[in-house]
Backbone as numpy.savetxt, mean C-alpha at the origin, in Angstrom:
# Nx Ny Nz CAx CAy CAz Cx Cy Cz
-89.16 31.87 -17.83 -88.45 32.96 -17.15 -87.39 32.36 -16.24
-86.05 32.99 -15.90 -85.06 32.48 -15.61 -85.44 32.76 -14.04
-84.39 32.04 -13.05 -84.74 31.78 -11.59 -84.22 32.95 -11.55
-85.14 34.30 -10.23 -84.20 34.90 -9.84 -82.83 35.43 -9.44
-81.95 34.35 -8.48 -80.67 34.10 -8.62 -79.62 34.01 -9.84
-80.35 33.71 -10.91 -79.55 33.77 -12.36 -79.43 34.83 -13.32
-80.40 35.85 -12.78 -80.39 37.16 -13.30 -79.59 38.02 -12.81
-78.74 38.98 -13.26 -78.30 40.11 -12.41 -78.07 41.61 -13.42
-78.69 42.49 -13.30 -78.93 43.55 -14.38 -79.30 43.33 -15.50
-80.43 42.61 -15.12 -80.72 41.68 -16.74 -79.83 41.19 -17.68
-78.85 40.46 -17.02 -78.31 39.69 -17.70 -78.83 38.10 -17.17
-78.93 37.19 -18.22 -78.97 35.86 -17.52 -78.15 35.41 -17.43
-77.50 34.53 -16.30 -76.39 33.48 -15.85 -76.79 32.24 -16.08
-75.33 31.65 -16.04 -75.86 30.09 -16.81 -75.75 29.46 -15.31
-76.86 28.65 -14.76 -76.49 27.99 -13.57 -75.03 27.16 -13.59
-75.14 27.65 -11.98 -74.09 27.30 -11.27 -73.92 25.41 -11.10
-72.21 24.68 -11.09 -72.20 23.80 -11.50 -72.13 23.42 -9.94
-72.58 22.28 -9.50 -72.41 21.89 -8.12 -70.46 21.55 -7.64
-70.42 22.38 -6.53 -69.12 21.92 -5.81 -68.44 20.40 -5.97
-67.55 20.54 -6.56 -66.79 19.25 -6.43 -66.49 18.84 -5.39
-66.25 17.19 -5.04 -66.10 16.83 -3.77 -64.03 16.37 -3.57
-63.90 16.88 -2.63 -62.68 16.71 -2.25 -62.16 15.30 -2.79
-62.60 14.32 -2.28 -61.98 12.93 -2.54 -63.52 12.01 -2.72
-63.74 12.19 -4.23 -64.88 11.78 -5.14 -64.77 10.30 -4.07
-66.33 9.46 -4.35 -66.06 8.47 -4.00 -66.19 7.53 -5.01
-65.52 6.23 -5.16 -65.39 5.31 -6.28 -66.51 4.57 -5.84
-66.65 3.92 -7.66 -68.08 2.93 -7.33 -67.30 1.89 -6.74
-68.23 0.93 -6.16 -67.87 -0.34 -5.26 -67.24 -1.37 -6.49
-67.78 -1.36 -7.93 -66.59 -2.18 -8.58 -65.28 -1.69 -8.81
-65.33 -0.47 -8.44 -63.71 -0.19 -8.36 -62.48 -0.15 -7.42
-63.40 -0.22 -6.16 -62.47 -0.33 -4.69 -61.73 -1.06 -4.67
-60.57 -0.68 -4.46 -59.36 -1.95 -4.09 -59.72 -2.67 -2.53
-58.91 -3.75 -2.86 -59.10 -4.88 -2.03 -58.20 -4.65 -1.21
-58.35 -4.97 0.42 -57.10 -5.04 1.46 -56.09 -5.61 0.99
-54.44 -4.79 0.60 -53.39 -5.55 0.44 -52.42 -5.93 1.84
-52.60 -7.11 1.93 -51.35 -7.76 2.72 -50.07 -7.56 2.59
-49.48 -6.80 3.41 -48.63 -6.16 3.50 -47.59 -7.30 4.31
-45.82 -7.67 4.07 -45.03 -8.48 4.83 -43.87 -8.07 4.82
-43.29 -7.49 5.38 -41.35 -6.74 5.64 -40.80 -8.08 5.83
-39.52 -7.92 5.25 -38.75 -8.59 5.32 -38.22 -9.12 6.72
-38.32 -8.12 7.83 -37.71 -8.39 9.43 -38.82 -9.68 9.64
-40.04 -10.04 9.24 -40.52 -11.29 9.49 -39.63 -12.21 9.17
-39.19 -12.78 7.81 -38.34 -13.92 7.35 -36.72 -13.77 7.88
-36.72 -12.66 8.03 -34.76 -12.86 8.98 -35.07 -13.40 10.26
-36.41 -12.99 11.22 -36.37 -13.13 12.31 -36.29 -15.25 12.36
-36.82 -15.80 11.48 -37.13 -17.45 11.41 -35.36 -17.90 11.20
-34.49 -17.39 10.85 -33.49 -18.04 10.28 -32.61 -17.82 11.49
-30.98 -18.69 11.73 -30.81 -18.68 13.03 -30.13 -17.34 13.36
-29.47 -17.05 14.18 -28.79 -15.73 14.57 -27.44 -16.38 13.53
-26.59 -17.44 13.71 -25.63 -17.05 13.40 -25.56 -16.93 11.58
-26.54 -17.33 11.04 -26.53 -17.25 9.98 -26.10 -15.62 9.24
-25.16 -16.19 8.26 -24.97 -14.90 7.43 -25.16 -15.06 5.96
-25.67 -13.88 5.39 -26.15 -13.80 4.23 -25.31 -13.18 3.31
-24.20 -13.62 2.55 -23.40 -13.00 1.59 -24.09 -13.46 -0.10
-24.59 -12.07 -0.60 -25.25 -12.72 -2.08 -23.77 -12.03 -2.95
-22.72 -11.48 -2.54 -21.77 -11.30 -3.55 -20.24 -12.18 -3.76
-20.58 -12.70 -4.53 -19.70 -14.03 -5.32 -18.42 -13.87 -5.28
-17.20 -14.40 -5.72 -16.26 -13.98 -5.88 -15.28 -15.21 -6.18
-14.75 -15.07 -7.55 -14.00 -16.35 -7.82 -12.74 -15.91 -7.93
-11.68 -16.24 -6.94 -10.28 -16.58 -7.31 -9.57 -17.21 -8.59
-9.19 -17.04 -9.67 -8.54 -17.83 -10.62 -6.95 -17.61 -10.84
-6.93 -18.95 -10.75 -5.40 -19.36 -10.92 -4.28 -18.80 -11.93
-3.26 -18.62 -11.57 -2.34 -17.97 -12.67 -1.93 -18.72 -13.15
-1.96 -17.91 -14.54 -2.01 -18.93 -15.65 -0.62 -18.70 -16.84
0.27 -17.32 -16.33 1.01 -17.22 -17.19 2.36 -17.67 -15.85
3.47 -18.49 -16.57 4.33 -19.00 -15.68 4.93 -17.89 -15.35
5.49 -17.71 -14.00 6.39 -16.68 -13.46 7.76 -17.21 -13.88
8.22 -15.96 -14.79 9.42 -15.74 -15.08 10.72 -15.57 -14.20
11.00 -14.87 -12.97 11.86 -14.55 -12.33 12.50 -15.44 -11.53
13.37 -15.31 -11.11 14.24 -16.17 -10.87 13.60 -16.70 -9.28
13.93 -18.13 -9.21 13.57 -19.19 -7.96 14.78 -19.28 -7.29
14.30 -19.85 -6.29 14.94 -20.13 -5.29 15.28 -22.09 -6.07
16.92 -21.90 -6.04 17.46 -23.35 -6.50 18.48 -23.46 -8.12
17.42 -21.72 -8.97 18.17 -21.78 -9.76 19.62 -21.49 -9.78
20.44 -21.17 -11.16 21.57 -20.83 -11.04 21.57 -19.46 -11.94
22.47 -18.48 -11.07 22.49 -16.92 -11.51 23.25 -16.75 -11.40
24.29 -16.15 -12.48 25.78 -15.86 -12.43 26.84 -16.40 -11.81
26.38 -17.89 -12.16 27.58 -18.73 -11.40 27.28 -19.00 -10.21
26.07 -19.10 -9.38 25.72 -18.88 -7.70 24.36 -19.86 -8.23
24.43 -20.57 -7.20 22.60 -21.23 -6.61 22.03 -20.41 -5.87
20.38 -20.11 -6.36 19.59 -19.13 -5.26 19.06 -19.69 -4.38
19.38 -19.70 -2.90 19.07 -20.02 -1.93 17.58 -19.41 -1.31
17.34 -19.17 0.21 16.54 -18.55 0.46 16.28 -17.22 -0.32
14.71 -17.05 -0.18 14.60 -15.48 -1.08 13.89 -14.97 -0.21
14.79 -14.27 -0.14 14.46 -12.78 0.92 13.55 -11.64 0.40
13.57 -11.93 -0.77 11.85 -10.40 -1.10 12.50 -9.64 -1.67
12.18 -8.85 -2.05 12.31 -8.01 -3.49 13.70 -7.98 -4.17
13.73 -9.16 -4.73 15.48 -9.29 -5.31 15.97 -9.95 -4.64
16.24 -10.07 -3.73 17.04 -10.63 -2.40 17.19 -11.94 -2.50
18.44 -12.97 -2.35 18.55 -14.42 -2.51 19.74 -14.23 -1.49
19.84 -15.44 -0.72 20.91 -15.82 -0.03 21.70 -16.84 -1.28
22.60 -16.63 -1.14 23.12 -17.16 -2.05 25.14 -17.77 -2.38
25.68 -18.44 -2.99 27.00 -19.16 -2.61 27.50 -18.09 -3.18
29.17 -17.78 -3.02 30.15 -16.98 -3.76 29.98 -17.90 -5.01
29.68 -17.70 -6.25 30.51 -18.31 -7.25 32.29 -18.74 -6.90
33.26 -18.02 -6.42 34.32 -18.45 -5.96 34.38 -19.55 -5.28
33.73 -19.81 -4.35 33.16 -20.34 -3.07 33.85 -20.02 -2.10
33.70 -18.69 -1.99 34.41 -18.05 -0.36 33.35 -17.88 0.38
32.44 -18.11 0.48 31.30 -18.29 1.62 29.79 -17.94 0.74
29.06 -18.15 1.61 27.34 -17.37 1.47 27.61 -15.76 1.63
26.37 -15.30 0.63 26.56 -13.58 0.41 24.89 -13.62 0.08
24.66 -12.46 -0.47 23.44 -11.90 -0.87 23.18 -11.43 -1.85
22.66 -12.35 -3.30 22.52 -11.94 -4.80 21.21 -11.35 -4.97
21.60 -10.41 -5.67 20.24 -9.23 -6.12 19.97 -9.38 -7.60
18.79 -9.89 -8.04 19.08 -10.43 -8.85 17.83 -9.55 -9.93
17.58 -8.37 -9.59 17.04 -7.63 -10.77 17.70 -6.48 -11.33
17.69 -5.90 -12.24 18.25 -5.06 -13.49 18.04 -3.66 -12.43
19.51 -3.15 -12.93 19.43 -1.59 -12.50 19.25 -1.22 -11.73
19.64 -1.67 -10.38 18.82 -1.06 -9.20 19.57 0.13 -8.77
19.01 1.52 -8.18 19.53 2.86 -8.06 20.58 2.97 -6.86
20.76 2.21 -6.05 21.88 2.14 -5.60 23.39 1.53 -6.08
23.42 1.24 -7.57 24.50 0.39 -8.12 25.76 1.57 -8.03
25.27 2.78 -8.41 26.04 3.37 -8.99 26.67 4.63 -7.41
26.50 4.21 -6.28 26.83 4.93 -5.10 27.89 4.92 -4.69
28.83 6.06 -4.01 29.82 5.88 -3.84 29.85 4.76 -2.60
31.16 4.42 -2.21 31.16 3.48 -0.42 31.01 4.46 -0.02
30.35 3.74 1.60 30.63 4.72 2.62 30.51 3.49 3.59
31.54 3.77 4.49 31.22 2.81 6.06 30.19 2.06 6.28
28.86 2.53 5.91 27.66 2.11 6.75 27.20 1.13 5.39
27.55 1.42 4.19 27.04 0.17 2.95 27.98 -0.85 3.01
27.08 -2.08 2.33 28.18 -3.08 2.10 28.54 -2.84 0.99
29.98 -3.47 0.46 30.16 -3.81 -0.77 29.77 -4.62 -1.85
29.48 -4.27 -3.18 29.12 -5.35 -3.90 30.30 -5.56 -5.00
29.41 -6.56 -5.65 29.86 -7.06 -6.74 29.14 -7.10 -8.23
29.42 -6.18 -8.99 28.69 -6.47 -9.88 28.26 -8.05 -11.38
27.64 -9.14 -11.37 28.14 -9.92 -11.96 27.05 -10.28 -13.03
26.72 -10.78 -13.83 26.36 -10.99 -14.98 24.76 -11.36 -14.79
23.89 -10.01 -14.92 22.78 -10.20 -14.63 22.22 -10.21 -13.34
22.94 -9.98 -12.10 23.48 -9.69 -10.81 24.41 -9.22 -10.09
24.05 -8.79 -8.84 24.69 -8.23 -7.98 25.02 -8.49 -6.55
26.51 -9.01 -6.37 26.63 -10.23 -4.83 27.21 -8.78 -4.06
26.50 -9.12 -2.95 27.11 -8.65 -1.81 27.41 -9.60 -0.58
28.32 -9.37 0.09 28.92 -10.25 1.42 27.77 -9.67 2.04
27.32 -10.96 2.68 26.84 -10.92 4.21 27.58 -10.15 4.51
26.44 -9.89 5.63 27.44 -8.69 6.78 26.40 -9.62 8.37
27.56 -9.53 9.56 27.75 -10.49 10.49 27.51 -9.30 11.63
26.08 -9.81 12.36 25.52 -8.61 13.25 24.41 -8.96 13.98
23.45 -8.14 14.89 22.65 -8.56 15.91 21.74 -7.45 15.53
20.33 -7.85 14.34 19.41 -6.44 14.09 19.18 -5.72 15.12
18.97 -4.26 14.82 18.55 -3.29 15.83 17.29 -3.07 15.43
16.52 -3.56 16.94 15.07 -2.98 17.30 14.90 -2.20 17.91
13.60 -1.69 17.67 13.31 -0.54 18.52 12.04 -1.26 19.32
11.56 -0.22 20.10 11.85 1.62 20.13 13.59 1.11 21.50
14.25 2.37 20.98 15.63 2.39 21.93 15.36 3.51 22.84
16.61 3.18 24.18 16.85 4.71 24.69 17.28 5.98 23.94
16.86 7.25 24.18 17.49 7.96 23.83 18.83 7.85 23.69
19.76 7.92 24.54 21.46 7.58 24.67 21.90 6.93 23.76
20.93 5.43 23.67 21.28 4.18 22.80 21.05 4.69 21.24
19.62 5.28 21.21 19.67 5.59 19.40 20.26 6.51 19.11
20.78 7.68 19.83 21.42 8.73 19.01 22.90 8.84 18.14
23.60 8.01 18.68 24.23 7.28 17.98 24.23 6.95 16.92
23.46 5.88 16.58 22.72 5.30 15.57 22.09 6.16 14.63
21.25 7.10 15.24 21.01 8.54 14.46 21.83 9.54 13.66
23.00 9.16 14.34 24.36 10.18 14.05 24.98 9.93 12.75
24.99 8.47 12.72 25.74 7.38 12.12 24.23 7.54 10.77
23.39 7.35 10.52 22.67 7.62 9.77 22.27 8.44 8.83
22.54 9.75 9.90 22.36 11.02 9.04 23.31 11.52 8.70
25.21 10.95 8.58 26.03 10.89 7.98 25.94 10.67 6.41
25.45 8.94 6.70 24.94 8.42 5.52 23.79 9.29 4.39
22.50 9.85 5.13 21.86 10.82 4.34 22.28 11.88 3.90
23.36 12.79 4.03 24.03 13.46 4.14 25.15 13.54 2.71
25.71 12.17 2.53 26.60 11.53 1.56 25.93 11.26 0.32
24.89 10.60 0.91 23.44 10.51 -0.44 23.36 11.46 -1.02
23.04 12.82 -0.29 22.71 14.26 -0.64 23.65 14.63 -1.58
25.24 14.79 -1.13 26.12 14.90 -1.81 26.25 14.85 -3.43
25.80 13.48 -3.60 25.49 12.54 -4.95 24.73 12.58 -5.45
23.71 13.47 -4.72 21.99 13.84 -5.54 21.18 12.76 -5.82
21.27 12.03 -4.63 20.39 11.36 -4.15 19.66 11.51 -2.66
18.60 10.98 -2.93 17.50 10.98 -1.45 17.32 9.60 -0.82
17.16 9.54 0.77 17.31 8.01 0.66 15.51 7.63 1.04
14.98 6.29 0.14 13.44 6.76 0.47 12.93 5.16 1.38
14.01 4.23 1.50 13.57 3.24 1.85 14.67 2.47 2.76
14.96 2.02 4.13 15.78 0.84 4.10 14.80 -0.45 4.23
15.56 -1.64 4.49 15.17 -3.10 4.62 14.87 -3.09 5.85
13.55 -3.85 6.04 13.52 -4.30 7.44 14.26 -5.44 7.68
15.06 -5.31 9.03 15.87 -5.98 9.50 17.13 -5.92 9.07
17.52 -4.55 8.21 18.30 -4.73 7.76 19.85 -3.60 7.98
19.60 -3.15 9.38 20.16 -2.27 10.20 21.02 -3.62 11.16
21.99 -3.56 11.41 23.11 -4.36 11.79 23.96 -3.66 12.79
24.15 -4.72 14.21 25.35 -4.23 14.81 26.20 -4.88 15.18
27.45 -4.53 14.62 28.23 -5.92 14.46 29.18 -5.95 16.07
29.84 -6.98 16.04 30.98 -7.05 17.57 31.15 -6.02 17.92
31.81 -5.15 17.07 32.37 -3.90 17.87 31.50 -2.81 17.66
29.95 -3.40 18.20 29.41 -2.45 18.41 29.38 -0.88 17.12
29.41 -1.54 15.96 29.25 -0.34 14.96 27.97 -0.96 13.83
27.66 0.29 13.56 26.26 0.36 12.72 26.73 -0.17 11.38
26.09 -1.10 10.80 26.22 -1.71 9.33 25.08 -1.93 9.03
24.96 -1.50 7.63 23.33 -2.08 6.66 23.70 -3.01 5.77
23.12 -4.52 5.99 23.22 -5.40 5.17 22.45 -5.70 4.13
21.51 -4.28 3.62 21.75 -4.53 2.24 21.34 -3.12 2.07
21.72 -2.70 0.75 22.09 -1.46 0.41 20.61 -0.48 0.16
20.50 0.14 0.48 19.36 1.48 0.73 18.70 1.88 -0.48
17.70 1.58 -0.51 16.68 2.23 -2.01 16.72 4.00 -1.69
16.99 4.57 -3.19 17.25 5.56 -3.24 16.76 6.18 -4.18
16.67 7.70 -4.59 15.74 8.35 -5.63 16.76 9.54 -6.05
16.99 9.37 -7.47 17.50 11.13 -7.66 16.56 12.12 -7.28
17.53 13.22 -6.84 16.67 14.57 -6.24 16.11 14.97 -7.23
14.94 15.50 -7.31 13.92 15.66 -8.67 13.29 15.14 -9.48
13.34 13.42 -9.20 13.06 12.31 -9.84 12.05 12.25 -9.59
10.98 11.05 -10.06 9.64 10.23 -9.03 10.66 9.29 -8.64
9.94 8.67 -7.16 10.27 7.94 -6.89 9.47 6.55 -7.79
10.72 5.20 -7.01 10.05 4.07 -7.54 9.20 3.67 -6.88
8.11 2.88 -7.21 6.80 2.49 -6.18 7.81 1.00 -5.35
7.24 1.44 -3.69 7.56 0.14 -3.05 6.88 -0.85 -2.96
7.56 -1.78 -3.33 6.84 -3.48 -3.47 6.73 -4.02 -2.20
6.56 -3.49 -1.16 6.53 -3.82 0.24 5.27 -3.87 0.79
4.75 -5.11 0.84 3.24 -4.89 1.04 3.07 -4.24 2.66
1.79 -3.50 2.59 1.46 -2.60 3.51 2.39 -1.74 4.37
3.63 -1.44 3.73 4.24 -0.42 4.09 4.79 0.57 3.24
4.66 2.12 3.52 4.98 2.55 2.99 5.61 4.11 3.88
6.51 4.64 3.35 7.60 4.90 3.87 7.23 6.51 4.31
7.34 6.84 5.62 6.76 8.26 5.84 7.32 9.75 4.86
6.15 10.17 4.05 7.14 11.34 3.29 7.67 11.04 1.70
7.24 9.41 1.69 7.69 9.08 0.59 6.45 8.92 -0.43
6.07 9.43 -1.42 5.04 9.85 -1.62 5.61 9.32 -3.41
4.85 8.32 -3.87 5.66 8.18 -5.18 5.23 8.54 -6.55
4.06 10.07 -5.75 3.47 10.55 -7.39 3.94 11.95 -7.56
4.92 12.37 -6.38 5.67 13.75 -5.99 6.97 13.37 -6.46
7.88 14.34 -7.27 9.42 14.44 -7.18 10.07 14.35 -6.03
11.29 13.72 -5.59 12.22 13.90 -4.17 12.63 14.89 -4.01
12.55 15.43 -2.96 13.15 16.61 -2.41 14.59 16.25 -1.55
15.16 17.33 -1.30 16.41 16.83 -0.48 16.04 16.28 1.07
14.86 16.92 2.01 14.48 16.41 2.90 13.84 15.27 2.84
13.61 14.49 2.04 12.23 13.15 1.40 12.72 11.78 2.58
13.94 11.79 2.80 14.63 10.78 3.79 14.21 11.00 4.39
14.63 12.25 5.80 14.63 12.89 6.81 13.86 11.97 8.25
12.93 11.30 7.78 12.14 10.84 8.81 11.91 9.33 8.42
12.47 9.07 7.50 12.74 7.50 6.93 13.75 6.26 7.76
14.72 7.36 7.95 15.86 6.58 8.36 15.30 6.66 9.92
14.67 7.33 11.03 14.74 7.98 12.02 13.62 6.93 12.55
12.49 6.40 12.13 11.87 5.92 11.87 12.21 4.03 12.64
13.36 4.07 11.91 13.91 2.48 11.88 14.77 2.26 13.32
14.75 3.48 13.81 15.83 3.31 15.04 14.40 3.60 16.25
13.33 4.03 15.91 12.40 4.33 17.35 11.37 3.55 16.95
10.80 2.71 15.91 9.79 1.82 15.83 9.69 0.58 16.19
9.16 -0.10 16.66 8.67 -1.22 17.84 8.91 -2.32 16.72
C-alpha cells in the first residue's frame, strides 16, 4: 500500500525527487588545486624606471630608384644649378652671363601664362626652364603695425584682384618671398602659385604647411586667396 502522502483522490503519485542542491559539491578527486595567480605590475616594478619598452619594429630602407630631377651643379638650359631653393627653385647664372637669377626648372607651372603686373617678376621662358632675375630687397616679416601692413595689404589685393581678372585664384606665395626693395616698394621674388577658378587645386609640396582656405579636394572659388596673401603680412 502506497504512503499516505502519495495518494490524493485515489490516485497514486510517484514519489517526490529530493531538492537539488544549489552548488552540488565535487568529489575530492575533482577539486581544483590553488592557482597562483602573478600580474604583470610585479615584473615592471624589478626593471629600472628609465627603462622603456618599445616591441614595435620599424625598418627604414634606402632608396633605391635614382632621383631623376635636376641637382644642384647640373647644367639646364645653358645655366649651372646653384643653390636649390625647394620646389623648382635653383639660384642660378644668366646663360648670357648678365648676373645670377632664379631657374625653375619643372614643366608647366600655372603661373607661366600671367599677365605682368608691378608686384611679379619677369621671366624668361627657356628650354625646359624658366629664368627669372633676382629681385634686390629686405624680406618682410611679420607680425607688422597696422600703418606699416596696410600698405602692403593694398598692394596685394591689387595683385589678387588682377589674378581674378584672368580667372585665376591666388592659393600660395613663397616664404620669404615678399620683398622690399630701396624705394621702399613691395616686390615678390618669385612668382605666386595659382589655380583656375573652378579648377582643383595643385597639392602643396610644402612640408607642414598648408595654406588657410586652400583646401585641394574642393574647386577654387574667387575668394580661395582672400586670407592667403593677408596671412604673409601679420604672421610671426
Amino acid at each position: 500500500m502506497a504512503a499516505p502522502d502519495t495518494v490524493i483522490d485515489g490516485i497514486e503519485l510517484a514519489p517526490a525527487e529530493p531538492p537539488l542542491s544549489a552548488e552540488p559539491a565535487l568529489p575530492a578527486a575533482l577539486s581544483l588545486p590553488a592557482l597562483d595567480i602573478q600580474f604583470a605590475d610585479a615584473a615592471c616594478a624589478e626593471q629600472s624606471p628609465g627603462a622603456v619598452l618599445d616591441d614595435l619594429e620599424e625598418e627604414v630602407y634606402a632608396i633605391t630608384v635614382p632621383d631623376a630631377s635636376p641637382q644642384e651643379g647640373d647644367m639646364v638650359a645653358g645655366a649651372r644649378l646653384g643653390q636649390d631653393l625647394g620646389r623648382g627653385w635653383f639660384v642660378a647664372a644668366d646663360p648670357a652671363g648678365d648676373g645670377p637669377g632664379l631657374l625653375y626648372v619643372r614643366p608647366a607651372p600655372g603661373w607661366a601664362d600671367l599677365a605682368p603686373h608691378r608686384l611679379l617678376p619677369r621671366w624668361t621662358a627657356l628650354d625646359g626652364a624658366y629664368l627669372v632675375p633676382d629681385t634686390a630687397g629686405e624680406p618682410v616679416t611679420g607680425p607688422l603695425p597696422a600703418a606699416e601692413a596696410l600698405p602692403l595689404w593694398t598692394e596685394l589685393a591689387r595683385l589678387v584682384f588682377a589674378l581674378e581678372k584672368q580667372g585665376y585664384a591666388l592659393t600660395d606665395l613663397e616664404p620669404g618671398g615678399l620683398l622690399r626693395t630701396a624705394g621702399s616698394e613691395l616686390r615678390l621674388r618669385f612668382p605666386p602659385r595659382v589655380a583656375r577658378i573652378g579648377e582643383e587645386i595643385e597639392p602643396l609640396l610644402r612640408e607642414g604647411y598648408t595654406p588657410p582656405r586652400c583646401n585641394p579636394a574642393v574647386p577654387r572659388r574667387r575668394s580661395a586667396g582672400c586670407t592667403c596673401w593677408a596671412r604673409c603680412c601679420t604672421a610671426g
